[in-house]
N, C-alpha and C positions, 0 to 999 in steps of 0.2 A: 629261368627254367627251374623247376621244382624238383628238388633230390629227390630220391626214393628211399626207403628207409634204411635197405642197406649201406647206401651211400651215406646219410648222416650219420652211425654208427660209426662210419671208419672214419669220418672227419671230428667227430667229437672225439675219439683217441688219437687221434693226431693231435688233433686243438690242447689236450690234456699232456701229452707225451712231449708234444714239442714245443708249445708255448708255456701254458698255463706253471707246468711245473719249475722248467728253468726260469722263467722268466718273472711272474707272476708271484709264485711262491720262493724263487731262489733256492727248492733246494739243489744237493750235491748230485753228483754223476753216480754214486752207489745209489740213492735211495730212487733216483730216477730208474735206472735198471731194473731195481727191486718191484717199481711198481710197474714196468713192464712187462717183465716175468709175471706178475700174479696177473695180469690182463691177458697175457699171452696162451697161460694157462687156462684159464677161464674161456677164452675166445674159443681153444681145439677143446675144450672140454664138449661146448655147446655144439658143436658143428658137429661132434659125433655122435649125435643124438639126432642121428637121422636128418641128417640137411647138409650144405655145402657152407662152408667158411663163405665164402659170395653170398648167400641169400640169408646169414643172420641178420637179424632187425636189434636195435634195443628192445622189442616186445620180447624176443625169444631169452632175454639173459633178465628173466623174472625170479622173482625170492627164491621161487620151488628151485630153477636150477641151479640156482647160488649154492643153496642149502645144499642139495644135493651134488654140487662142484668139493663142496667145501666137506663130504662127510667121504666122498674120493679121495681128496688129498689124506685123508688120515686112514684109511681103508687098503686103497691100492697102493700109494704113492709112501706112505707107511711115513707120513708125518707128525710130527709131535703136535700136541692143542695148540702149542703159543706160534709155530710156524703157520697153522693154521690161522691165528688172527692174525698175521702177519697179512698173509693173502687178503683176508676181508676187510683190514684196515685201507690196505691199495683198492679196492673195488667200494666201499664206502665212499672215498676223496673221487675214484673216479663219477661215481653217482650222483656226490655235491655239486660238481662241476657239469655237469649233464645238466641237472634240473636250474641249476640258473642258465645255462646258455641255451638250452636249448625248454623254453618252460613250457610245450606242448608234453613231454616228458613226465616233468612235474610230481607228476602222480606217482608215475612209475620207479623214480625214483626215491620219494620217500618209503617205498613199499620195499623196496632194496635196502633201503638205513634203518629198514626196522630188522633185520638178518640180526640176533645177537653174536655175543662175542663169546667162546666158550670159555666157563672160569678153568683156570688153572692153578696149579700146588704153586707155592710161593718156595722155590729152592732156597736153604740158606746160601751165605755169600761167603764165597770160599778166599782167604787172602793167606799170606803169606807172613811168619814171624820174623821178627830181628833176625832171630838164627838161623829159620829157613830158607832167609833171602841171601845172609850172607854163606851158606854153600852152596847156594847157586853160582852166584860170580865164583868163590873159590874153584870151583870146578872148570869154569873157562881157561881155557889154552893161551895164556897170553904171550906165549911166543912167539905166535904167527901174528901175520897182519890179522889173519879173519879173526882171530880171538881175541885181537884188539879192537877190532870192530864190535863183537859178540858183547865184550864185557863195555862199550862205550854203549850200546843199543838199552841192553838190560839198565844200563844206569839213569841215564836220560829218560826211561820208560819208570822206573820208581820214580828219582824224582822231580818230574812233572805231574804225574798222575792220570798221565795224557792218552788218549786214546790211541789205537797202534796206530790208525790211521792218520792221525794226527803225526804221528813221529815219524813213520816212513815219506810221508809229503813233505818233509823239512829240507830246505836250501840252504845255501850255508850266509845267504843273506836276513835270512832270519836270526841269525846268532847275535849276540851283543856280548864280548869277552869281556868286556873292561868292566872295573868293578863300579857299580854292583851289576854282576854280569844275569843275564835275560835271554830270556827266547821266545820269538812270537810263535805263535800256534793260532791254525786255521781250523777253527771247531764244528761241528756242525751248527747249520744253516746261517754256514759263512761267514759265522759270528768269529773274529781277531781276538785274542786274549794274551796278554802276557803273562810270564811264568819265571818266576826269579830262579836261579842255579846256584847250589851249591858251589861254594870255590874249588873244592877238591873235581864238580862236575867241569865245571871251566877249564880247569887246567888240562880234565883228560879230554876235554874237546881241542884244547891248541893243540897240543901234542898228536892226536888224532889228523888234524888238518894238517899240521907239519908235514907228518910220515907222509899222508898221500897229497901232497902237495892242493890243498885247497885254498882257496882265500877267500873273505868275508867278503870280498867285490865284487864278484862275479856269481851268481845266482847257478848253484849245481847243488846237484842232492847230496846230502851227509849219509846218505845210508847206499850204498850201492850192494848189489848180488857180486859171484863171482866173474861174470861175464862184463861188466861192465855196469850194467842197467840198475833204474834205481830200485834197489829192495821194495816187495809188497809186502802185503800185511800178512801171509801165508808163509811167505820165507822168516817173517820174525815171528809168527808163531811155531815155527819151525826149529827156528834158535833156541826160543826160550825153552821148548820138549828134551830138545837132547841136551841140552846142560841141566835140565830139572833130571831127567832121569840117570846121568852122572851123577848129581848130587844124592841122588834118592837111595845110592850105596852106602852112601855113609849116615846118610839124616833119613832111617825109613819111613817117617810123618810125612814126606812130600811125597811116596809112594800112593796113599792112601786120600791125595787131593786129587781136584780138577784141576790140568795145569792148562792155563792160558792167557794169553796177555791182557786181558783184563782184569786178571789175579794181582799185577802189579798197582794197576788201580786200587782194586781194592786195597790192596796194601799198604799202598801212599795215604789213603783218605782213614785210613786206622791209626796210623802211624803218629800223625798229625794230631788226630783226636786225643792219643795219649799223651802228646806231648803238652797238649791243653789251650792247642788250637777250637777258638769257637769255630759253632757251625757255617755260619756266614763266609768267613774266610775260606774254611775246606769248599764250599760251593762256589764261589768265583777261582778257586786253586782248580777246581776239577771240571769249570766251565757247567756246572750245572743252572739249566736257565729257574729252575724254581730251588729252594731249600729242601723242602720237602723229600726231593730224588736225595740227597743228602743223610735225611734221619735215620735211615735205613740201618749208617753204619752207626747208631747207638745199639745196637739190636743183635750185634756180631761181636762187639768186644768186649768175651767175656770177662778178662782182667778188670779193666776199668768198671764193668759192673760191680765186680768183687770190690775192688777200693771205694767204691760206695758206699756199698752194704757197710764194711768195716769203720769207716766215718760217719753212717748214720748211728749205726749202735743197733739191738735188738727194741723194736717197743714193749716188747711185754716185759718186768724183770724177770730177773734170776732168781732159782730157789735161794733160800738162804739169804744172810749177808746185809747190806742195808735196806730200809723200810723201802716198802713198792710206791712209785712216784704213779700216780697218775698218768693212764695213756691218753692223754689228749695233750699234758705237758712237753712228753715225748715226741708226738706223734706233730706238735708244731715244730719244734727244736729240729727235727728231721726234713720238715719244710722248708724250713730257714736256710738249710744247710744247701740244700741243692742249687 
């Protein structure tokens, strides 16, 4: 019996929602949501344009209403540009997947992947200094268990460089104390990576398991809430705010930041850089699948810019003083040097 087109509509987002993406693509259970949501929103967008959620077709979810789904989200819904490709990135993948399964479509969906993306401002990347970081911890309560928790979260979060999401999923079968002590991390798209630990980070992890009685045998989360349950990534974004803004009484510079838990990242992957860690290394340290997501932090530290500069020298000379060298002599020498 032959569907109707409303009905292959709801079966190619199911096929998309429930196969293709888990299974097919592997990705996570957040980016699956996400691209639910931006379908979901799209779906009542259209159906309020005079028709019933039942009688939408794939014909009715053409460029014009994409376009015009997507100039709502920043209009009514008072979205920002990069939320907004957010959305058209999920309604793009859902459309690649349309036009191969379904290739009477075809058409129609390339006519959807031609929808652009809007450009947006490139934000600098806000991280945190030596100094900054360390009155943050200083500021932690570490008399109580939660503030031994607070100050074990923050730390594990510098030095891995790990995504919150990453450290809040952590079990304590994950952990490897013994030296040289390790932690596995579930990165996105599923990808396992290992990540070495400071010994000082080790020790405050035994010590952590001791007090709340954890063991490496037994698979339970390292991060729990008050209630019991395992911490989200909302609650450690949570953490890290009110001990930044404790610290920000005394250090006004972290006033004047965006504080969030991937400040710590960034942090980790600057850190490194000046310790003169190559790129290569920072990119497998921070699970980035290309280098390139990596370059980014030559571009934010401006110290080590400066110690550049001061090691290449000026090319042009100075008034005065010994005879002027050639800038091409220079200007290799300065080559050389990088």
């Amino acid at each position: 019996m032959k569907r109707t087109d409303s009905e292959i509509l709801s079966a190619a987002v199911k096929g998309f929602l429930g196969d293709f993406l888990p299974h097919q693509r592997a990705c996570s259970t957040h980016t699956i949501l996400s691209y639910r949501d931006s379908l979901k929103l799209l779906l009542q967008f259209a159906a309020g344009i005079k028709r019933k959620m039942t009688e939408l077709t794939v014909e009715h979810l053409n460029p014009q209403t994409v376009a015009l789904f997507l100039d709502h989200l920043e209009s009514k819904r008072e979205n920002q540009a990069t939320t907004r490709n957010v959305r058209l990135t999920a309604i793009h993948s859902f459309f690649e997947y349309l036009g191969r399964e379904y290739p009477e479509h075809l058409l129609q969906a390339h006519r959807v992947l031609s929808v652009p993306f809007k450009r947006t401002t490139q934000r600098t990347v806000d991280y945190l200094t030596a100094d900054e970081l360390r009155r943050v911890l200083e500021a932690v309560d570490r008399s109580t268990s939660m503030g031994r928790r607070d100050y074990l979260l923050l730390t594990v979060l510098f030095n891995t460089g790990a995504r919150v999401q990453e450290i809040v999923s952590l079990n304590t079968t994950d952990l490897r104390l013994i030296p040289p002590a390790s932690i596995k991390l579930l990165a996105k798209g599923r990808k396992e990576r290992i990540c070495p630990l400071w010994p000082e980070t080790a020790k405050l992890i035994k010590q952590f398991c001791h007090e709340t009685g954890l063991t490496l045998h037994e698979s339970n989360p390292l991060f729990c809430n008050h209630r019991g349950g395992r911490l989200t990534r909302f609650g450690a974004r949570l953490i890290l705010l009110r001990h930044a803004e404790l610290a920000a009484k005394s250090c006004p510079a972290l006033a004047k930041k965006r504080i969030h838990p991937h400040v710590l990242r960034h942090s980790t992957a600057v850190h490194l850089l000046k310790a003169g860690v190559d790129l290569s290394t920072i990119a497998h340290w921070l699970g980035h699948a290309s280098i390139n997501t990596t370059h980014k932090y030559l571009t934010i530290d401006l110290e080590t810019k400066r110690v550049a500069l001061a090691a290449a020298g000026p090319v042009v000379a100075k008034s005065g003083g010994a005879p002027r060298r050639r800038v091409g002599e220079d200007l290799l020498q300065w080559l050389e040097s990088l």
